[in-house]
C-alpha positions in Angstrom: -8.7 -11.6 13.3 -7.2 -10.0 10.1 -5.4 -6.6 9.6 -7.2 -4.0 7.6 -5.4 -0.5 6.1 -7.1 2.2 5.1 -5.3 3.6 2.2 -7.6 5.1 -0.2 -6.6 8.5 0.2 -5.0 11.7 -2.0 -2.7 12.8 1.1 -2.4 15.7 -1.5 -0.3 18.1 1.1 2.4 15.3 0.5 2.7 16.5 -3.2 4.9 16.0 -5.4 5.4 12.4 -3.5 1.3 11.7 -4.4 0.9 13.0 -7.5 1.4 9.3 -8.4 1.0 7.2 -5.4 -1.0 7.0 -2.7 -0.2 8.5 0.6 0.1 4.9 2.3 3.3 4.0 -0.5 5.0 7.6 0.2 8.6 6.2 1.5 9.3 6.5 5.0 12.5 4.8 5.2 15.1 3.9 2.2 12.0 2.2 0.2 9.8 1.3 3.0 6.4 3.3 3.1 3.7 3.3 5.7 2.0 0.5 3.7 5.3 -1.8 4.4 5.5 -1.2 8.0 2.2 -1.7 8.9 2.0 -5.3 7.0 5.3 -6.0 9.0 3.4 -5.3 11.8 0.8 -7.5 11.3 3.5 -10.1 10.4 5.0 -9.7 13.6 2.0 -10.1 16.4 0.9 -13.2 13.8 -1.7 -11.7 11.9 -1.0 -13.7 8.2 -4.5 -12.0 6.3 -5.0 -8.5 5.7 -7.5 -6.4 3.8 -6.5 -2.5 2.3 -9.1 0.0 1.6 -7.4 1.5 -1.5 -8.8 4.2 -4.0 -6.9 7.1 -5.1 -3.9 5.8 -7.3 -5.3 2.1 -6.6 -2.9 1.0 -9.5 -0.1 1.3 -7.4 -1.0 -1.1 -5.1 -2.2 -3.5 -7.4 0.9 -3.5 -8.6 2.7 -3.8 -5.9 0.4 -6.7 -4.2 2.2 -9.8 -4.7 5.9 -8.4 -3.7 3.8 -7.1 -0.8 2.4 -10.7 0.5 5.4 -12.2 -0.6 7.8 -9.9 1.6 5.6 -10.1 4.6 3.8 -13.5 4.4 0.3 -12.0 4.5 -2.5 -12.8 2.5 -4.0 -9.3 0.9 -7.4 -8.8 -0.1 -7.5 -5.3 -1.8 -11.4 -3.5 -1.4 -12.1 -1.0 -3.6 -13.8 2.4 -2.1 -14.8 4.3 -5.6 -15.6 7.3 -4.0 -11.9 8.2 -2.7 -11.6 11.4 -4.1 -15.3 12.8 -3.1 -15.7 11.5 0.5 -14.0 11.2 3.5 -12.5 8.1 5.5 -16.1 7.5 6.9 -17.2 5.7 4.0 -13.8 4.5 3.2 -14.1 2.0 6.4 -17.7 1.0 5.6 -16.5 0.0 2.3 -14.8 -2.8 4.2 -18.0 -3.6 5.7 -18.3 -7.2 5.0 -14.8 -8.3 7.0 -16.3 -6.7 10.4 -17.6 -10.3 11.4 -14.0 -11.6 11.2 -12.7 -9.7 13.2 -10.4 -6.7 12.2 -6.7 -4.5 13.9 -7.3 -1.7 11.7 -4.3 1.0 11.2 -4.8 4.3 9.0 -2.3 3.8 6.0 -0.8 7.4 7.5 0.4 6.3 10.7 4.2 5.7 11.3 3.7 3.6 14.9 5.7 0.4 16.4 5.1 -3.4 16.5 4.4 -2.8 19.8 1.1 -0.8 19.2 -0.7 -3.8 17.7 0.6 -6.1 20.0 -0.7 -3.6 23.0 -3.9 -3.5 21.5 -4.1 -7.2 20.9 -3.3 -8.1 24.5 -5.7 -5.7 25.7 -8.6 -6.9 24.3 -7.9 -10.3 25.6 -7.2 -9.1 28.9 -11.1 -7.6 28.8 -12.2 -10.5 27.3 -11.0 -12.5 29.6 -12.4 -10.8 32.7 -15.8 -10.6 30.7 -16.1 -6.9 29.5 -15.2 -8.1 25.8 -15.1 -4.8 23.8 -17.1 -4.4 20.9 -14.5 -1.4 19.8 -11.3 -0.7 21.2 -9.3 2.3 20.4 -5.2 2.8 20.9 -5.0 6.1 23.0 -1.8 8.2 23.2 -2.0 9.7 26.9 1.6 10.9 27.1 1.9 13.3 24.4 1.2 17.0 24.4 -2.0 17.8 22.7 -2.8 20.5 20.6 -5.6 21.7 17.5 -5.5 19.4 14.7 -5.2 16.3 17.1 -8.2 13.0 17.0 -9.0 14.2 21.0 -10.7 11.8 23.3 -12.8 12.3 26.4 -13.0 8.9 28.2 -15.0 8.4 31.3 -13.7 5.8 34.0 -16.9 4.1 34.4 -18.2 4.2 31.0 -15.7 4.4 28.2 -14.9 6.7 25.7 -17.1 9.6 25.8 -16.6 11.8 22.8 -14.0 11.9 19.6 -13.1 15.2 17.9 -10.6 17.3 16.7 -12.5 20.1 17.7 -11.9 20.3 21.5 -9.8 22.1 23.7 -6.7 20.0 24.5 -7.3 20.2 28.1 -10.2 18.7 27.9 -9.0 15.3 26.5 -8.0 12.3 28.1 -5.7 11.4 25.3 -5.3 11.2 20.9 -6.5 8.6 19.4 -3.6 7.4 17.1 -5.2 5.7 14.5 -5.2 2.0 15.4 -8.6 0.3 16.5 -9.9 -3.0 17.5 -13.1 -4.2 15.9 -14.8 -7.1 17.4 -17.4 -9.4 15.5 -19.8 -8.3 18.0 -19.4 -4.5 16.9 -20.1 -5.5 12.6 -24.0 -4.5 12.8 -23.4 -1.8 14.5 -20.7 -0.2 13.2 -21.9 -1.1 9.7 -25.3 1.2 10.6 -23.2 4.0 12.4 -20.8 4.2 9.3 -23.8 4.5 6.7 -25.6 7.0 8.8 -22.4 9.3 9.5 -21.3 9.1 5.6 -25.1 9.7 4.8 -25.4 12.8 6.6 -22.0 14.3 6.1 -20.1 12.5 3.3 -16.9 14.6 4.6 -16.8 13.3 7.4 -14.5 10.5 9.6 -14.8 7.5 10.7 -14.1 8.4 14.0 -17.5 10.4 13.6 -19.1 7.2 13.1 -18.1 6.0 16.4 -19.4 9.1 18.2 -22.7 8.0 16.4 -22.2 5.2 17.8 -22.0 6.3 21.5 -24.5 8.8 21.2 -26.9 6.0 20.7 -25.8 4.8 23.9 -23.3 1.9 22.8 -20.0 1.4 24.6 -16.4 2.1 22.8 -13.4 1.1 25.1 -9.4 2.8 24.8 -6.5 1.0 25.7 -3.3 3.2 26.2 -0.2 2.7 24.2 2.2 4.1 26.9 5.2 6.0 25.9 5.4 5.4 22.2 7.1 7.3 18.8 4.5 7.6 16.1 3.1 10.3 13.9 0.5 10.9 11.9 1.7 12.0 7.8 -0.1 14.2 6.6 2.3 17.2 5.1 6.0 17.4 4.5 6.9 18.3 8.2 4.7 15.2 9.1 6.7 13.1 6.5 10.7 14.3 7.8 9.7 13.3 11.4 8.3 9.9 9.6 11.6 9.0 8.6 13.4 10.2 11.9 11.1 7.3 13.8 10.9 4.5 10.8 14.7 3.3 11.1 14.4 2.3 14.4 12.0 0.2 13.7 
């Protein structure tokens, strides 16, 4: 199991921060950015290897790779999506298409979230594993916070797993927001790998998380695992970025 970060994109609402860095290496706390915490993260529940999708403003985290594995004693292996400023995060995680075998804790490089998140996650798949539903995908679902428009909604049933993944959905009729964080299992690489293509190929604006609706609308399974009662936000504008910092020092 490695870590992957998706951290290709513009984040251009965070201007005059991105005009020369990627969103994922905005600063979040003193000189911490998203990038940092998430590598600590992956420090902390043991994950030493790590891949980053990067793309817009790549430079800056070429640059910054070897103080990076350095600080947190992970290997990084920097993937290169050349179509960053075209396309969307859909083809952004296929580009790291070739690490799905090993295994991979993904975290978007725009989500300020806890240790405790991965380590959720990480225990949770090993729970299912263990009573022999191993997931193929497993996705960290907020199910405490209030919902509204611009939230990643999901619909999970009971019986049968997640169900649908939009922002486009009336809050009421979500189970829970997907924050961001996801489980991929060797057994999911194939599959994932077609889903991506065929979402990216049909849509190159669209998410990721699109490609795993494709993927359960061809009747595969995607599981959630609730994060409880957490502090995290998504960054994507200036608002986004003040309540960043508010939840960064206390981590």
């Amino acid at each position: 199991m490695i870590g992957l970060v998706l951290a290709a994109g513009a984040g251009r609402r965070l201007r005059p921060y991105t005009d020369t860095l990627p969103k994922a290496l905005v600063p979040v706390d003193g000189e911490r950015t998203v990038l940092d915490l998430t590598l600590g993260n992956f420090a902390e529940v043991g994950l030493r290897d790590a891949a980053i999708v990067v793309g817009y403003r790549k430079e800056a985290v070429f640059d910054r790779k070897g103080a990076l594995e350095s600080k947190y004693g992970v290997k990084l292996h920097l993937v290169e999506n050349d179509k960053a400023e075209e396309w969307n995060n859909a083809y952004s995680l296929w580009c790291a298409r070739d690490l799905f075998a090993e295994g991979l804790l993904l975290a978007n490089g725009d989500t300020v979230h806890p240790a405790s998140v991965q380590r959720t996650m990480l225990e949770g798949n090993q729970r299912l594993t263990e009573a022999g539903a191993a997931p193929g995908i497993l996705l960290a679902l907020d199910t405490v916070k209030k919902l509204a428009d611009e939230e990643m909604k999901v619909v999970v049933d009971p019986a049968a797993g997640m169900s649908r993944i939009t922002k486009l959905m009336d809050p009421a009729e979500a189970t829970g927001e997907y924050i961001g964080v996801t489980m991929i299992n060797p057994a999911a690489a194939a599959d994932l790998t077609d889903a991506l293509r065929t979402t990216y190929e049909r849509d190159p604006q669209l998410y990721y998380e699109d490609g795993y609706q494709e993927m359960v609308d061809r009747g595969l399974r995607i599981d959630v695992q609730p994060i409880g009662e957490v502090s995290w936000v998504e960054v994507d504008n200036h608002d986004d970025l003040a309540k960043a910092r508010e939840i960064a020092c206390r981590y």
